[in-house]
C-alpha positions as CSV (number, residue, x, y, z in Angstrom):
1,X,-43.3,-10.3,33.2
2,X,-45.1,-7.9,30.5
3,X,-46.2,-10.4,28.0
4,X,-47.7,-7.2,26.1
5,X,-44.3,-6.4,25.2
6,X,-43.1,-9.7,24.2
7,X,-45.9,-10.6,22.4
8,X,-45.8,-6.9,20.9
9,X,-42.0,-7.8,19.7
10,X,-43.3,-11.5,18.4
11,X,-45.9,-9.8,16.0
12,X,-43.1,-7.7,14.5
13,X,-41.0,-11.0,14.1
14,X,-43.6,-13.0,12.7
15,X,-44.2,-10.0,9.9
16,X,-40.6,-10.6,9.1
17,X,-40.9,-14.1,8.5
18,X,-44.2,-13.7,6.2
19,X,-42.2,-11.3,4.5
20,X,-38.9,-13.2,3.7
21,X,-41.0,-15.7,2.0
22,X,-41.8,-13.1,-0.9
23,X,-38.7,-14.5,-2.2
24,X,-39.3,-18.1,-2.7
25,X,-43.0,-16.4,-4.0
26,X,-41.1,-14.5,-6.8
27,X,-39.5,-18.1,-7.4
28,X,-42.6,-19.8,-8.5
29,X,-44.1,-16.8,-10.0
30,X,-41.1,-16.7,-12.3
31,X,-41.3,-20.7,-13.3
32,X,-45.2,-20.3,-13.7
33,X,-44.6,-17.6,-16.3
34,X,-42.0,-19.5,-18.2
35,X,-44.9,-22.0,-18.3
36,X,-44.6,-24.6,-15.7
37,X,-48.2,-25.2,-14.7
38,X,-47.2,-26.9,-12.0
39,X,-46.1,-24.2,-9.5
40,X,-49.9,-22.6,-8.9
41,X,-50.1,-25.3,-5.6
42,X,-46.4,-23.8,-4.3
43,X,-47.9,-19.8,-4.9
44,X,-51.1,-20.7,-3.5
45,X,-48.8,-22.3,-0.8
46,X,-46.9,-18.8,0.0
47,X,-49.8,-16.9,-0.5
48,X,-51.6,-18.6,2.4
49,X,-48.6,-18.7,4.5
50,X,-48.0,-15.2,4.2
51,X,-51.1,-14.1,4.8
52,X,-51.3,-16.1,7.9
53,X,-47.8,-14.6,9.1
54,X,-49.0,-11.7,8.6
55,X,-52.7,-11.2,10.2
56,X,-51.1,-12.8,13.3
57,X,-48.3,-11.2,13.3
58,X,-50.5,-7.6,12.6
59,X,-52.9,-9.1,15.3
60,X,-50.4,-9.9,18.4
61,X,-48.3,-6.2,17.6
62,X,-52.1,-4.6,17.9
63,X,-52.9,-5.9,21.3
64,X,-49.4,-5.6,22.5
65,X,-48.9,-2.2,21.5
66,X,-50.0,-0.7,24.7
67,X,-47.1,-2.1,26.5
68,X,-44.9,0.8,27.7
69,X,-42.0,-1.2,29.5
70,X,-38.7,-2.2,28.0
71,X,-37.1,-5.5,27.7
72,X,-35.9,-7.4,30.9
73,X,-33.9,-10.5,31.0
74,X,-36.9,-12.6,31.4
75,X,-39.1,-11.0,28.5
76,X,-36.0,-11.6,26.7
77,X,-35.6,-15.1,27.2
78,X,-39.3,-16.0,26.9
79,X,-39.2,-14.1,23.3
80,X,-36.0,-16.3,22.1
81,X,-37.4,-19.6,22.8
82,X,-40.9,-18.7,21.7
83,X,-39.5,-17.1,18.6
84,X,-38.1,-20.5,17.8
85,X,-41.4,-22.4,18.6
86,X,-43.4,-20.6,16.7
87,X,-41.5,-19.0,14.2
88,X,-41.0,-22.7,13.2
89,X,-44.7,-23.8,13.2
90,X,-45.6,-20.2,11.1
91,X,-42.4,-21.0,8.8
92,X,-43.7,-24.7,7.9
93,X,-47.4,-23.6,6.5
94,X,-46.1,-23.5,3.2
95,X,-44.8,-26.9,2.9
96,X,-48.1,-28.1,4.2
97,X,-50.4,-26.1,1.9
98,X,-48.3,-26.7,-0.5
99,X,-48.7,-30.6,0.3
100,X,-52.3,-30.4,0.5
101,X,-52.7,-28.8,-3.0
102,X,-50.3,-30.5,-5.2
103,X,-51.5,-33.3,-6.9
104,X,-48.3,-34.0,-9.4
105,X,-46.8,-36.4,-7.5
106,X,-47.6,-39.9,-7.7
107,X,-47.1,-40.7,-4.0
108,X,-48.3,-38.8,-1.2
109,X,-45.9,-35.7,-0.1
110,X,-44.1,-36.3,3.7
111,X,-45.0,-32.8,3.9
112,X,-48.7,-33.4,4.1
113,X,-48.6,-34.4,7.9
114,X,-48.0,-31.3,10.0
115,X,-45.2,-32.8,12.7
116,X,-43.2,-33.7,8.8
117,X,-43.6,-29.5,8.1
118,X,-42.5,-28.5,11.6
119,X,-39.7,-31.0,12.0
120,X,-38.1,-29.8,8.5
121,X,-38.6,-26.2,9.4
122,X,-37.0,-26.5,12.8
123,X,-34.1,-28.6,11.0
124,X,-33.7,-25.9,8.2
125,X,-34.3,-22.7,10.8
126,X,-31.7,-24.7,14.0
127,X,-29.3,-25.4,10.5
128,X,-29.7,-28.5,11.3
129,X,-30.1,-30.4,7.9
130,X,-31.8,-33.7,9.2
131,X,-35.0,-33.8,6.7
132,X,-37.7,-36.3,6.7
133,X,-37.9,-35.7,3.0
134,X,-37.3,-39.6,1.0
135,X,-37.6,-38.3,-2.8
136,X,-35.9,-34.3,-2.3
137,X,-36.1,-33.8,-6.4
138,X,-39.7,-34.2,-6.2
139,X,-40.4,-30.9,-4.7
140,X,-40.5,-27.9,-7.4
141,X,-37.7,-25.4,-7.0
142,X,-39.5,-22.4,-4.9
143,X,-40.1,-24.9,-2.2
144,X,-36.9,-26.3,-2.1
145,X,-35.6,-22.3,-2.2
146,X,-37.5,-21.7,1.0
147,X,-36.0,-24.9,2.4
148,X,-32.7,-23.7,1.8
149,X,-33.9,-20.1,2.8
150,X,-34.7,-20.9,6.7
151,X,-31.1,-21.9,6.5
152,X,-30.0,-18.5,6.1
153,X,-32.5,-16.6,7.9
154,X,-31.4,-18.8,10.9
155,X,-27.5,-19.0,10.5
156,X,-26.8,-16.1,12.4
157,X,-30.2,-16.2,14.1
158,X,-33.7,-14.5,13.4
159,X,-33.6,-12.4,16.7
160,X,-30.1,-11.0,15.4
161,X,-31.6,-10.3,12.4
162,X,-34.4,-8.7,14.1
163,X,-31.9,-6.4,16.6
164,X,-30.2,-5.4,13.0
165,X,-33.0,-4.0,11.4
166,X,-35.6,-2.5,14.3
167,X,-34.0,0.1,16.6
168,X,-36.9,0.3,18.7
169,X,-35.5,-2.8,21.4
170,X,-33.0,-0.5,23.1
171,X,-31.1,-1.8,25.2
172,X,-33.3,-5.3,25.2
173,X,-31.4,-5.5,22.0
174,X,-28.3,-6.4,23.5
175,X,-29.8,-9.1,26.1
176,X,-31.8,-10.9,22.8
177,X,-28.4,-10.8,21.4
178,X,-26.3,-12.0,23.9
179,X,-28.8,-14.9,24.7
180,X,-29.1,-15.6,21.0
181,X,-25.7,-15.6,19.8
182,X,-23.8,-19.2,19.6
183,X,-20.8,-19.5,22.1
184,X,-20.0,-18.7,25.7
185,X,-19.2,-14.9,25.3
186,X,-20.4,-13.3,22.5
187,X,-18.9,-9.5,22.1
188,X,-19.7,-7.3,20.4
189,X,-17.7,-6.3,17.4
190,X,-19.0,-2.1,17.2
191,X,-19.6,-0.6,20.1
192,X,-23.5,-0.5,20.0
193,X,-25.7,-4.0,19.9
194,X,-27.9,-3.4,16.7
195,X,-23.8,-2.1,14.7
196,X,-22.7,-5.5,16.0
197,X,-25.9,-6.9,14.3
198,X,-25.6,-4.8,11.5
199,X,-22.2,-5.9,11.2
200,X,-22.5,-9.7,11.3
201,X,-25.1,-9.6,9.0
202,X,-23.0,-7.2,6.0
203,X,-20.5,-10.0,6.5
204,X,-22.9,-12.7,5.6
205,X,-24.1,-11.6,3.2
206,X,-21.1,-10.7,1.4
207,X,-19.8,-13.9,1.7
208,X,-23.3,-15.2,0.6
209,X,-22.6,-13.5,-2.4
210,X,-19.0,-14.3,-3.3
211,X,-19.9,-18.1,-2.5
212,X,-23.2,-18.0,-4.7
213,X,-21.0,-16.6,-7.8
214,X,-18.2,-19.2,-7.0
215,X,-20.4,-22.2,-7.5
216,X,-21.6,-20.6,-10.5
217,X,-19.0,-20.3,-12.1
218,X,-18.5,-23.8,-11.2
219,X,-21.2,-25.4,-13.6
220,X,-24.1,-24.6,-11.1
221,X,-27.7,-23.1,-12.0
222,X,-28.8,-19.9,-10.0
223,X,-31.1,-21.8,-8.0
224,X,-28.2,-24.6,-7.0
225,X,-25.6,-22.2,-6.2
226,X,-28.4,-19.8,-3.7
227,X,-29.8,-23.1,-2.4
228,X,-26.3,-24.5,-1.4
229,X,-24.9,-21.0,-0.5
230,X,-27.6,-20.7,1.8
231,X,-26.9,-24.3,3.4
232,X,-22.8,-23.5,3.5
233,X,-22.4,-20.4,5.3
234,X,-26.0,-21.1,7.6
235,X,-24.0,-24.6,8.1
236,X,-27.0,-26.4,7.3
237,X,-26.6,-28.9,5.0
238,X,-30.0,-28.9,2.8
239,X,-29.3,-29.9,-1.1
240,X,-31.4,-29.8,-4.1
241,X,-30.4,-33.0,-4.7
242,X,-31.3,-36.6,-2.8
243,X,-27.4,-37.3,-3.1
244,X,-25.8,-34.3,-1.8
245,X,-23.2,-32.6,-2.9
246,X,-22.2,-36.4,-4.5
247,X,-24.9,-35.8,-6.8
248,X,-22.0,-33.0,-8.9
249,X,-19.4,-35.3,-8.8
250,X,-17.3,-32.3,-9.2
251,X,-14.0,-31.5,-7.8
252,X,-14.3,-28.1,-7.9
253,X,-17.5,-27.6,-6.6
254,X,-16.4,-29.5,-3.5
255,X,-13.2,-27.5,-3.3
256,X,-16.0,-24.0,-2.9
257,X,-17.6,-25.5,-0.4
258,X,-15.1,-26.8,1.7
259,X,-13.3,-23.4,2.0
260,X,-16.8,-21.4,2.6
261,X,-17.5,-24.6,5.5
262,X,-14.5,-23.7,7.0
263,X,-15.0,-20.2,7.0
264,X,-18.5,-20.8,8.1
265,X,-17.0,-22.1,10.9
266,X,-15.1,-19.4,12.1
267,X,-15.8,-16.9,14.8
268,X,-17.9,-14.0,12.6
269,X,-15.8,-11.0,14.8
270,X,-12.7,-12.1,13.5
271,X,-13.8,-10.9,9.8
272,X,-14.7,-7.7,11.1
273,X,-11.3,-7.4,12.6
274,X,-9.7,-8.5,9.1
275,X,-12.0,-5.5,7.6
276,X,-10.4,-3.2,10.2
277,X,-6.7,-4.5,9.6
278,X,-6.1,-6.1,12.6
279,X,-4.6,-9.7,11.0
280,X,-2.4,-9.8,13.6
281,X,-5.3,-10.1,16.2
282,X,-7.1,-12.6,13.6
283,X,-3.6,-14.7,13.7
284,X,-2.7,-14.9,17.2
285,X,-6.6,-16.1,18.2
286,X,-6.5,-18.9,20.0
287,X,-9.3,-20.3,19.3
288,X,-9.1,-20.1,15.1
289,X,-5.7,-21.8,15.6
290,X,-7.0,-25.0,17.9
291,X,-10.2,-25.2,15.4
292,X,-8.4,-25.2,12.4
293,X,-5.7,-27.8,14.1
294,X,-8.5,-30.2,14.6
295,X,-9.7,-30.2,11.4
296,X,-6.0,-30.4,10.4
297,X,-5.4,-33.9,12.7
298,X,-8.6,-35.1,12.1
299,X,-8.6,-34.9,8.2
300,X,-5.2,-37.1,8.5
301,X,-6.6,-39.6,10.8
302,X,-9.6,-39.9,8.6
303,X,-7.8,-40.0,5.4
304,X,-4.7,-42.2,6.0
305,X,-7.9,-44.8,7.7
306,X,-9.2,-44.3,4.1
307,X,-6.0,-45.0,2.4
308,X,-6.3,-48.2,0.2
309,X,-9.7,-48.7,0.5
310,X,-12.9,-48.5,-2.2
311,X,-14.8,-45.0,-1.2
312,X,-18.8,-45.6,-2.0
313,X,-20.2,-42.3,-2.8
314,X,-23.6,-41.1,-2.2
315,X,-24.6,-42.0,-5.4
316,X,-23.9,-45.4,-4.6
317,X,-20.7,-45.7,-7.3
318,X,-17.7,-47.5,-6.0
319,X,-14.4,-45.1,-6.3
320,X,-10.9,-47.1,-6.4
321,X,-8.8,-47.4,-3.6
322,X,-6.0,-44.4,-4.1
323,X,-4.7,-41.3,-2.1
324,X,-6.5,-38.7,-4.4
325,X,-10.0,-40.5,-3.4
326,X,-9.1,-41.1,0.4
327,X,-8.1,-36.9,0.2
328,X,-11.0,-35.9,-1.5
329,X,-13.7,-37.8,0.7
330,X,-12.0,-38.1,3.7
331,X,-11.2,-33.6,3.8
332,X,-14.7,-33.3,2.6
333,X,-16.7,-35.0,5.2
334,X,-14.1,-33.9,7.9
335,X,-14.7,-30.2,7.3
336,X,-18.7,-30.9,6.9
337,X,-19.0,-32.5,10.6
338,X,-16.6,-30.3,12.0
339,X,-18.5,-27.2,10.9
340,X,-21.9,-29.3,11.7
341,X,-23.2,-28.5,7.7
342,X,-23.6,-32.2,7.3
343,X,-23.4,-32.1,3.3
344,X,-22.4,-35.8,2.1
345,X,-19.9,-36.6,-1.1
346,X,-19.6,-40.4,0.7
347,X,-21.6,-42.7,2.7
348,X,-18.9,-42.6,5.5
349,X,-21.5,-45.3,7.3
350,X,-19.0,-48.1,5.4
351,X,-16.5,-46.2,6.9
352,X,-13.6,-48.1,9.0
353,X,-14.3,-47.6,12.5
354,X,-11.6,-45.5,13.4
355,X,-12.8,-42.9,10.9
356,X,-16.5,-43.3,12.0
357,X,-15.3,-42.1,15.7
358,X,-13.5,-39.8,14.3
359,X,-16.4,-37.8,12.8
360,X,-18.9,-38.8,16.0
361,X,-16.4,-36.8,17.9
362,X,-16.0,-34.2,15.7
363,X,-20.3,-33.4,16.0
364,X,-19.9,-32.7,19.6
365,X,-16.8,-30.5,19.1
366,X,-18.6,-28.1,16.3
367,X,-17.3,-24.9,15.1
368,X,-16.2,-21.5,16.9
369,X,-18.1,-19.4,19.1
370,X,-19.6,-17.1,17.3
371,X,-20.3,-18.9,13.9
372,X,-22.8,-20.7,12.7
373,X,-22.0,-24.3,13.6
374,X,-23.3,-26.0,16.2
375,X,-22.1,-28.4,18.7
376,X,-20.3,-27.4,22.1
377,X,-18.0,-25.5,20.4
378,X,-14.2,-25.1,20.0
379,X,-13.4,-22.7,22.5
380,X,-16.1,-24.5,25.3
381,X,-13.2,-27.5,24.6
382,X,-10.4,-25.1,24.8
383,X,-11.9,-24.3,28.4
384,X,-12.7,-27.8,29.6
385,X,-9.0,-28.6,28.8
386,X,-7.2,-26.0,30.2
387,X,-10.1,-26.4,33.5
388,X,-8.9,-30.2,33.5
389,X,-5.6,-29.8,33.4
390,X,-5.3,-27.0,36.2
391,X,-7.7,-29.6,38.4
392,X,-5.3,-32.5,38.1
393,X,-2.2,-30.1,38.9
394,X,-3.7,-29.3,42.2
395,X,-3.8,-32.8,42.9
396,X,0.3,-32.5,43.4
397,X,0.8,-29.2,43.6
398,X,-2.0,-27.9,45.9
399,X,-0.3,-24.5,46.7
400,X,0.1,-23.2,43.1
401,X,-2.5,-21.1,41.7
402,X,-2.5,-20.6,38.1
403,X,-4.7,-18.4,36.5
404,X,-6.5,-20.2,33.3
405,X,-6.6,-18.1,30.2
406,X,-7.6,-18.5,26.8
407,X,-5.4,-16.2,24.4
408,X,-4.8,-13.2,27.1
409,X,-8.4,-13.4,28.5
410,X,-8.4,-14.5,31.9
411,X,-11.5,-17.4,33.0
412,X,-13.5,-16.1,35.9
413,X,-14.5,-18.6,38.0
414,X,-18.2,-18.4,37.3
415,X,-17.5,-19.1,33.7
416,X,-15.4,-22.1,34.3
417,X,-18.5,-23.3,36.2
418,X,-20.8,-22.2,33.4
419,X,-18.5,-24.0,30.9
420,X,-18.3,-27.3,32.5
421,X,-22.0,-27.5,33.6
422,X,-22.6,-26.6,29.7
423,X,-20.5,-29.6,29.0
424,X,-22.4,-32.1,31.4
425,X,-25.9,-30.9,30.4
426,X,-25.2,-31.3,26.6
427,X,-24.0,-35.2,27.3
428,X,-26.7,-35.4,29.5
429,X,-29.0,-34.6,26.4
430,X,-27.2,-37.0,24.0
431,X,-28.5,-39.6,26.6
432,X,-31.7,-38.6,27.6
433,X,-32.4,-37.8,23.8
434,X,-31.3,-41.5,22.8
435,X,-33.5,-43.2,25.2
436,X,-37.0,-41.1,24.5
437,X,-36.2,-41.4,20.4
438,X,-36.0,-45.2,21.2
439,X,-39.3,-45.5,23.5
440,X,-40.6,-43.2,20.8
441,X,-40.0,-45.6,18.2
442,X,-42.3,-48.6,20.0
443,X,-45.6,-46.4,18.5
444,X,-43.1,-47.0,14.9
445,X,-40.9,-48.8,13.2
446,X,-38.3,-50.3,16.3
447,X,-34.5,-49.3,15.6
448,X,-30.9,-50.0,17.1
449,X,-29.2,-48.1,19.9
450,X,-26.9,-47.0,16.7
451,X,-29.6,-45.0,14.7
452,X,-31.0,-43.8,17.9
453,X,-27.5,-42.2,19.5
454,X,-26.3,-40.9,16.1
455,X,-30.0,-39.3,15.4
456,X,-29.8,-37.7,18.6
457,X,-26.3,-36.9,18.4
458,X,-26.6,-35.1,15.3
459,X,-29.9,-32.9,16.4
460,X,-28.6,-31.9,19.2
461,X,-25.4,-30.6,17.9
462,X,-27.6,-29.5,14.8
463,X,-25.3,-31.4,12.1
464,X,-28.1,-33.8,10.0
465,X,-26.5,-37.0,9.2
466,X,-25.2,-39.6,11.1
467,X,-25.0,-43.4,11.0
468,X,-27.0,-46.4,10.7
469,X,-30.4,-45.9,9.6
470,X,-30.0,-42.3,9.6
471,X,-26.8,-42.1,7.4
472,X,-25.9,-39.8,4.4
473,X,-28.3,-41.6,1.8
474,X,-30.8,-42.0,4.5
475,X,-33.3,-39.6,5.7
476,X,-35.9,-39.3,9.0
477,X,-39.2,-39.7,7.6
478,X,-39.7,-43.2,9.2
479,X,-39.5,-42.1,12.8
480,X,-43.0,-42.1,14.8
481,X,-44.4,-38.2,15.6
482,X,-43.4,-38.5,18.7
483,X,-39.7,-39.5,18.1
484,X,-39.9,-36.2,15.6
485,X,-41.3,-34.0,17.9
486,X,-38.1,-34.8,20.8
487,X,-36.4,-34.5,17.8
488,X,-37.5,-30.7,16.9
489,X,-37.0,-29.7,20.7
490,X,-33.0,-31.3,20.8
491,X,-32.3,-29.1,17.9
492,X,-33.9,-25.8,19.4
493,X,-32.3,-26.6,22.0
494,X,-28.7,-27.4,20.5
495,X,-29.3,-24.2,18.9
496,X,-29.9,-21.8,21.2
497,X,-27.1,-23.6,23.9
498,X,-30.0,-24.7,25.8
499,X,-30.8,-22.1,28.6
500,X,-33.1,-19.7,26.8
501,X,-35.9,-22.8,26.3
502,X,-34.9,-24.7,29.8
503,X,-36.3,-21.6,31.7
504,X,-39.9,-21.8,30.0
505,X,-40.6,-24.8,31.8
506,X,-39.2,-23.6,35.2
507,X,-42.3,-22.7,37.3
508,X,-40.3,-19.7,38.9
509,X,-39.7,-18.3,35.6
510,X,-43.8,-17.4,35.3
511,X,-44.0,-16.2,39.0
512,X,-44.1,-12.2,39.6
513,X,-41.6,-11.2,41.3
């Protein structure tokens, strides 16, 4: 293992993230100019964080930078989960200074107990959306910016980001990539690694753009539409306001975002391909077909479960029982926990319980492979299915062998094993993460197995919301550290499909070989 490299590589990455806060800097700058006093703590806040990001990450490329190996598969896994640790803990400083050095707010900030800082910035970073944060309005606009802003910067991944802009990894570029990237097999889309980077990333940020404008012109401010931008296509789910997207009450700002959640959703090769002309590919992919049919069936079941019945928004008004309020609420929160962005229009806890399965199911099915939601992901279903089905054939017809495929790509046996060990260890999660939150919660306040499931369900699969005490309107602040902390590692670990941080705590991982 040449931890010289990897920590070489981390010291470039953490200069990065010091960097991309320069934005949410500019942010309070600009509102302290146009005379708002109050923004000195948050640039004071950046400032420090910044500089910290920066001398560490200066220091660790320094004493790595006699390193004169390349990237194996192991330094490549260790600098993926590490990068996530820490990258968290360096990107959370602000809120924390900030915390410390406010003193407009007549309560004391969540943000000014470190595990509050870390968990948010995991959430934000894994796109998670869960925040312990009870009074979101509260915090001035550059802070919430930067909340938003680890959103981005970890929708398509911080190590991809990194591969797209420094050449120097090589061919370790495509091993970070590969282990990075969301879904089973993640190709390429050029025919070199940091193109396919480059690539994903032009295609974000075009769409970034096109949404931000879209919500503009929709009766947003800047700051809104670049906040909520940032939470759509990243499928987060962080707002600016404590209600959500219910706080707009606007059809047409839920119409936006429902058509950039779904596209959010969607495998990012398959724009490429559109850019190249090849809609026929796009068409015939299996994959977009069966994800956009489940959001299809479920947005019926959902909706004609909602038919006839008062929806209670997440601004706590009662809307009348009709099919225009059923079809706007029940579409809306489909697409949001399908996609895993977790946005909220409706407190969908009141739900009837058909509906309410409905959604639980839908925040272990996630988006595509190769977009930003999170979950197991449609084509890891597609898989299980089609691995299923073949297994009970056998049962009757032991002597036909049928090759599984999904589209015209045959399944290898190794992946069909990969697949549906993939499968068992993200149940096993759900469980094990249900029982710690809830022995976590005996050094706090004690909750049901309801609020515990759902809070594990949705870190893990990195949506936000879920039910009971942890509903839309609701927010995580009142777990114990503990509980938060288990909570941090399921969404690191929902992000990143699990393998790159189970090998850090393999003993044969740190052995020589």
């Amino acid at each position: 293992m040449d931890y010289r490299y990897v920590l070489r590589q981390l010291g470039v990455l953490f200069v990065v993230l010091g960097a991309s806060m320069v934005f949410s800097l500019a942010w309070a700058v600009g509102d302290y100019v146009r005379g708002n006093p109050k923004e000195m703590p948050a640039i004071i806040a950046f400032l420090s964080g910044m500089a910290i990001c920066l001398v560490l990450g200066g220091a660790a490329y320094a004493f790595g930078k006699t390193s004169r190996t390349g990237l194996g598969r192991r330094e490549a896994l260790l600098l993926v989960g590490v990068s996530w640790l820490a990258g968290a803990g360096l990107a959370g400083l602000p809120f924390y200074f900030w915390a410390k050095l406010q003193t407009s707010l007549d309560h004391v900030s969540p943000f000014s107990q470190y595990v509050n800082c870390y968990f948010e910035t995991m959430s934000g970073l894994t796109t998670t959306g869960a925040s312990i944060l009870t009074n979101i309005e509260a915090c001035p606009p550059a802070i919430l910016f930067w909340r938003a802003f680890t959103h981005w910067l970890g929708g398509l991944g911080i190590i991809v980001l990194f591969v797209a802009v420094f050449p120097a990894l090589g061919v370790g570029g495509k091993r970070l990539f590969r282990i990075e990237s969301p879904g089973p097999t993640p190709e390429g889309v050029r025919p070199k690694i940091r193109e396919t980077a480059r690539a994903l990333w032009l295609i974000y940020l075009l769409l970034t753009l096109i949404e931000a404008s879209s919500l503009r012109l929709c009766g947003m401010s800047w700051f809104e539409a670049l906040s909520h931008t940032f939470a759509t296509l990243a499928t987060g789910g962080f707002s600016t306001r404590n209600a959500s997207i219910g706080a707009y009450d606007s059809v047409a700002i839920e119409g936006v975002i429902i058509f950039f959640m779904i596209l959010a959703g969607v495998n990012f090769g398959l724009y490429y391909q559109i850019a190249q002309g090849r809609l026929t590919n796009v068409l015939k992919d299996r994959e977009l077909r069966v994800y956009l049919g489940i959001i299809a069936v479920a947005s019926c079941i959902i909706i004609a479960s909602l038919y006839g019945r008062t929806v209670m928004t997440t601004e706590e008004n009662h809307v009348g029982p009709s099919l225009g309020t059923a079809v706007r609420y029940g579409l809306f929160q489909t697409v949001s926990l399908q996609t895993t962005t977790g946005f909220c229009t409706a407190e969908f806890d009141h739900w009837p319980f058909i509906a309410k399965c409905t959604l639980l199911i839908l925040m272990f099915i996630g988006g595509s492979g190769g977009s930003t939601g999170g979950g197991i992901k449609v084509v890891r279903i597609i898989m299980a299915a089609k691995i299923i089905w073949a297994e009970l054939e056998k049962v009757f017809r032991p002597n036909v062998i049928r090759p599984i495929r999904v589209g015209r790509a045959p399944i290898d046996p190794d992946l069909r094993l990969a697949t549906l060990v993939y499968v068992c260890i993200i149940l096993f999660l759900f469980a094990a993460g249900t029982i710690l939150i809830m022995l976590c919660q005996e050094f706090g306040k004690p909750i049901d197995i309801d609020t515990a499931a759902t809070a594990a369900a949705a870190t893990l699969n990195n949506i936000g919301p879920g039910l009971a005490e942890v509903r839309a309107t609701a927010n995580y602040g009142f777990f114990s550290a503990p509980a938060k902390i288990v909570m941090s590692l399921l969404m690191v670990l929902g992000r990143l499909e699990v393998y790159a941080v189970f090998v850090l705590f393999m003993p044969r991982f740190w052995r020589s070989e």
